[in-house]
C-alpha positions in Angstrom: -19.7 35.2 -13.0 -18.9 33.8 -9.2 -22.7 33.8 -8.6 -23.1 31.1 -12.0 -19.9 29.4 -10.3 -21.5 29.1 -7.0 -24.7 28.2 -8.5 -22.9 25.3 -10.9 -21.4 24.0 -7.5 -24.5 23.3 -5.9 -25.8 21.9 -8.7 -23.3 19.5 -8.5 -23.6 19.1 -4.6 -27.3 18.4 -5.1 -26.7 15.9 -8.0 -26.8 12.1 -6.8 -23.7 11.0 -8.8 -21.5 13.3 -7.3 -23.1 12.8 -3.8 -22.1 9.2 -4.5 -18.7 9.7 -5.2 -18.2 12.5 -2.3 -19.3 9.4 0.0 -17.8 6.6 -1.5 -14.4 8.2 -1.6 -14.6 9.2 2.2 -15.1 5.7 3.2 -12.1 4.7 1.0 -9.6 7.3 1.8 -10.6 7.2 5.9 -8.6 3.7 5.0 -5.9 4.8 2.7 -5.1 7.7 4.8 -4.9 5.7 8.3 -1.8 3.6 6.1 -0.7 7.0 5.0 -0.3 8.2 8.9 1.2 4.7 9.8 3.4 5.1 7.8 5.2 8.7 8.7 6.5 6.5 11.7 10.0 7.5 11.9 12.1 3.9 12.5 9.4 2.5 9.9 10.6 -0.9 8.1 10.3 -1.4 4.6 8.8 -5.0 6.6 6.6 -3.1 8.8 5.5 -0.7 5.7 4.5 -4.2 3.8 3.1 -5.7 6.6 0.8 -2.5 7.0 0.1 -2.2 3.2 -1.5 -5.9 3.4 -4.1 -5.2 6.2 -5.0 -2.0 4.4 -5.2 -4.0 1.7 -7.1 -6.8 3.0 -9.7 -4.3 4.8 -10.6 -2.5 1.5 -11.0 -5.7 -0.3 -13.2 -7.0 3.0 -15.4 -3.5 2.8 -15.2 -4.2 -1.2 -17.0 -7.7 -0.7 -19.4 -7.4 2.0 -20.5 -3.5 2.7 -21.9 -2.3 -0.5 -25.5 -3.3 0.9 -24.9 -0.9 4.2 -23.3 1.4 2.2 -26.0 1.9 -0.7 -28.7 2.2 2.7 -27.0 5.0 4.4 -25.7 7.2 1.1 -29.8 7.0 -0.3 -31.2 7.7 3.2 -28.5 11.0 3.8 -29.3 12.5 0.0 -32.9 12.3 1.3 -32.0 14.2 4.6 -30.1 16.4 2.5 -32.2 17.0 -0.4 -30.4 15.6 -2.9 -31.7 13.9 -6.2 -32.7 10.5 -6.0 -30.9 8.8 -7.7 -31.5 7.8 -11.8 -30.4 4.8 -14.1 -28.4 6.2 -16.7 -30.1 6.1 -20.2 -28.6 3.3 -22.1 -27.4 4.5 -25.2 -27.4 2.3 -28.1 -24.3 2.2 -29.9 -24.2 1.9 -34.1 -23.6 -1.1 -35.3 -20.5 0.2 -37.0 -18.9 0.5 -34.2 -19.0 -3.3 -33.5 -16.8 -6.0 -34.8 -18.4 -8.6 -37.1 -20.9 -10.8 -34.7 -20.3 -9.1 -31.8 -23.2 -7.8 -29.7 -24.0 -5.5 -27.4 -23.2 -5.8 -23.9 -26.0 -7.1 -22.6 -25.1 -6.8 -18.6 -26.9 -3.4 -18.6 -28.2 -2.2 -14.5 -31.7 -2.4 -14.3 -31.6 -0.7 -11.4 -29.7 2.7 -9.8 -28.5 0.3 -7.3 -26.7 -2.2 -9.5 -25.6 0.5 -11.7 -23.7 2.4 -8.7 -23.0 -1.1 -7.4 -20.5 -1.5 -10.6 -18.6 2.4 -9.7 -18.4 1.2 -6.0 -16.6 -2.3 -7.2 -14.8 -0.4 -9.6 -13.3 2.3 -7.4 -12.3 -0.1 -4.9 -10.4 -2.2 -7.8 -8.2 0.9 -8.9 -6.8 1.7 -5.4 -6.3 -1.4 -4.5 -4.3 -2.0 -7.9 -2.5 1.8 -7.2 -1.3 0.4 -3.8 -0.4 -2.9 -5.6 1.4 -1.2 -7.8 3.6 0.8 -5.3 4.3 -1.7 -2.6 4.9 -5.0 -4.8 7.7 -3.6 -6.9 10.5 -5.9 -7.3 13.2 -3.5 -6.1 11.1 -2.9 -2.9 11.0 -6.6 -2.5 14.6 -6.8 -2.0 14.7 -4.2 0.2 12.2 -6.1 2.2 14.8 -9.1 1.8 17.6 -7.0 2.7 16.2 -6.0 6.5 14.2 -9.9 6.6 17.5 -11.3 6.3 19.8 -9.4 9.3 16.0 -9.4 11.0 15.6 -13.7 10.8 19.3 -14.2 11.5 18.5 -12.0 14.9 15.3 -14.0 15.7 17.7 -17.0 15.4 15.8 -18.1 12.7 16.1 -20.1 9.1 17.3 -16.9 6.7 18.9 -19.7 3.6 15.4 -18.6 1.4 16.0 -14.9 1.7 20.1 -15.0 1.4 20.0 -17.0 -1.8 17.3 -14.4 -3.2 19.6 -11.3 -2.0 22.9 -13.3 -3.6 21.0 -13.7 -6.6 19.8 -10.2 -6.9 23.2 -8.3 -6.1 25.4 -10.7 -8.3 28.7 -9.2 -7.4 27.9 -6.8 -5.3 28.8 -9.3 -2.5 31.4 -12.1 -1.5 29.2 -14.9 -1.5 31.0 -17.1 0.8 31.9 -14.0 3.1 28.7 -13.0 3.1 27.2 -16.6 4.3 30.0 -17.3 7.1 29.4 -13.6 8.5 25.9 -13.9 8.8 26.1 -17.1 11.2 29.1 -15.1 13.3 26.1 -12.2 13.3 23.3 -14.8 14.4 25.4 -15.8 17.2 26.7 -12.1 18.4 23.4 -10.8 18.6 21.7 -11.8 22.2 18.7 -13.6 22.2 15.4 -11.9 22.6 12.0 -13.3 21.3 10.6 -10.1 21.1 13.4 -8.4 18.6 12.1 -6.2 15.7 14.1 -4.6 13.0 14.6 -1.0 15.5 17.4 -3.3 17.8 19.5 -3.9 14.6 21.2 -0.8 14.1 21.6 0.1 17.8 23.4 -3.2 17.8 26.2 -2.5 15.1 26.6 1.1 16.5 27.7 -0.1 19.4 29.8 -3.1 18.2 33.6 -2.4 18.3 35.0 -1.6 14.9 37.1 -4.8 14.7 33.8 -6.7 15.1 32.5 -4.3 12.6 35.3 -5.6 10.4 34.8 -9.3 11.3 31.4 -9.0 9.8 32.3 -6.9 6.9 30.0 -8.1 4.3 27.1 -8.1 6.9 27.3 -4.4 7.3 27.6 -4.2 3.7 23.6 -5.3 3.8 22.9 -2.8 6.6 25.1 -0.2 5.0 22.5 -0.7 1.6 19.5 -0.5 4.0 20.7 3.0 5.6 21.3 4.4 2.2 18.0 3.5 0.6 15.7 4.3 3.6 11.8 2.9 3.8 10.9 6.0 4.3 11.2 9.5 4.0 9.1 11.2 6.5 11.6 11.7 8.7 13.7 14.0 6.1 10.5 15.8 5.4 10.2 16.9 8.7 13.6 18.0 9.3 12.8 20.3 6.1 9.8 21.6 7.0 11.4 22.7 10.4 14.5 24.2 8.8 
């Protein structure tokens, strides 16, 4: 029984198809798991974590657009080197007309070729993880998360934060005092010393070591902060504590 296993294995190993997909899904996930790594930083952003998600993003829809050509070269000349089948157009199987709607016809943008026919899987698999990473990192309660560290982050820089407050206020109807929450953040903006090259990791030092009657001046402004630290942008750091204990 192992030895039919073994043998059904390299079957598959020596079958084209599967060759393609072995290949095709290295040279995607070499991507997605660069973001994954990025993203175990330990002070990782929810703004940082989007920022990285676009240019992974971007890259895979670059690759999606322009190396297919490259690709399709090197896969056909290493199944040579390896002995692997060449590669075959599928048969096209012709449906029965029953199973078409009155005067509709059959597809007719059939491959002609093995190239154009693995040319639609290579599109196609780049399509579903760009729509899975679209899917996790363009929610609309991650978005105001995003907001949530933009805002204290822009107030920081010195910078116009009326956009992203009105979008927070919005969002967490009641959750705030409005007008508290607008006067504190410009008593924040001007407490926090200027630096051009601030990021998000010099926010919290900052309010740890603010006195707790500043603390309380800018009550609603911790508030945001306060929903930041509960709802962190990442859990890596929790993991590894785990996996240590």
């Amino acid at each position: 029984e192992m030895k039919s296993r073994l043998n059904g294995v390299m079957f598959q190993l020596k079958n084209f198809n599967y060759f393609f997909g072995i290949c095709l899904a290295k040279e995607i996930l070499l991507v997605t798991d660069n973001l994954a790594v990025a993203l175990q930083k330990k002070d990782l952003s929810a703004l940082e974590g989007h920022e990285l998600y676009k240019i992974t993003a971007k890259a895979l829809k670059d690759m999606k657009a322009e190396d297919y050509e490259n690709f399709w070269e090197i896969t056909v000349k290493k199944a040579g080197e390896l002995d692997v089948k060449e590669p075959e157009l599928k048969r096209k199987i012709k449906k029965p007309v029953r199973f078409f709607i009155c005067g509709q016809k059959e597809d007719e943008n059939v491959p002609e070729t093995p190239k154009e026919q693995f040319k639609k899987i290579f599109y196609e698999a780049f399509d579903l993880v760009l729509e899975c990473l679209k899917s996790r990192f363009e929610q609309e309660s991650l978005k105001m998360y995003q907001n949530l560290q933009e805002l204290l982050l822009l107030a920081a820089k010195k910078e116009d934060y009326s956009e992203v407050l009105d979008e927070i206020l919005d969002f967490y109807q009641g959750d705030f005092d409005d007008e508290n929450l607008r006067s504190q953040i410009k008593v924040y903006q001007s407490l926090f010393p200027s630096n051009e090259s601030v990021s998000y990791g010099d926010i919290i030092p900052f309010f740890m070591q603010l006195k707790p009657e500043i603390r309380n001046l800018i009550s609603e402004v911790s508030k945001v902060l306060e929903l930041i630290i509960v709802l962190p942008a990442s859990n890596a750091h929790l993991e590894r504590s785990f996996s240590k204990m």
